[in-house]
N, C-alpha and C positions, 0 to 999 in steps of 0.2 A: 671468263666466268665471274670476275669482282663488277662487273657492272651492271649485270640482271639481278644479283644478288644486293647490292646496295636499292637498284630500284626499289624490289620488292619489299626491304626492310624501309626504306622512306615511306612507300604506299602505306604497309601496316600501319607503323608510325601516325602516319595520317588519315588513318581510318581510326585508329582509337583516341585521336584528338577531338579528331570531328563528333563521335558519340560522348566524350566528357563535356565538350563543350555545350553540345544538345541538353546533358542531364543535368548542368547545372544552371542552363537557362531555364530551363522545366521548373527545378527546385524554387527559382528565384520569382515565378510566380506567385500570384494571390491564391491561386489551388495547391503548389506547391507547399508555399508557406504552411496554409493551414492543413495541410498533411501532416508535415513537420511537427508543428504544433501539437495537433493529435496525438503524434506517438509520442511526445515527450510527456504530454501528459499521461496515456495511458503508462507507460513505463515508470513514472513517479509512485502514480495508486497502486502498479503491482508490487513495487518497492516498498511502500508504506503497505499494505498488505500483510506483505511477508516480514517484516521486521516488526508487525504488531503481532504475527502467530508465533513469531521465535522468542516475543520478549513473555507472550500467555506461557507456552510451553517451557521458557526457564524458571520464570514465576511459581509454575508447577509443582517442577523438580524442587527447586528450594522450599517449599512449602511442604514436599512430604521428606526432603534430608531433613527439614528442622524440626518435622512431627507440628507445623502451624495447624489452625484450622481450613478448610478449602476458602478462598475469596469470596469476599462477598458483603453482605451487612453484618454481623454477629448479633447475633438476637439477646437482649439483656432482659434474663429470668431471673428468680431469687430461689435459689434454693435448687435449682433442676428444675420446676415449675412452671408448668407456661404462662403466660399472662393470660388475665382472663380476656375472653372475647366481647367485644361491644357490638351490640345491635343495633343502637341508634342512638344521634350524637346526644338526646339527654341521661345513657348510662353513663355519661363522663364523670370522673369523681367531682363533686364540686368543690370549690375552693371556700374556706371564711364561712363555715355552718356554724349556726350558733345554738 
């Protein structure tokens, strides 16, 4: 019984040789490659992706424990007051009127 049973454990053996050796000649193509390639970059972008929603999302949190205002530009009024609105570039205050 020890020498059907070694056969079949060498066949195995060398059937799952034979298909690693298949997949990494596959891999080691110019189609392969640029497979490769592909997913590393997609896996990059989802990565930077998600480390730019978790760094908005902490940003968040800290902005409403510290009572900030939400991100963004801060609008500079006098008084509470909005600035006035310009129509066209000669409403501009002008400079050196005499």
């Amino acid at each position: 019984m020890g020498r059907p049973l070694w056969f079949v454990a060498g066949a195995g053996v060398g059937v799952y040789a034979a298909a690693r050796a298949r997949r990494a000649a596959e891999a080691l193509t110019a189609d392969g490659l640029r497979d490769r390639l592909r997913g590393w970059q997609v896996g990059a972008r989802l990565f930077a992706e998600e480390v730019q929603q978790g760094r908005a999302e902490r940003e968040t949190e800290l902005r409403e424990q510290l009572g900030l205002r939400p991100h963004g530009i801060p609008e500079l009024t006098r008084g509470g007051e909005a600035p006035p609105a310009r129509t066209s570039p000669t409403d501009a205050p002008k400079e050196n009127e005499n």
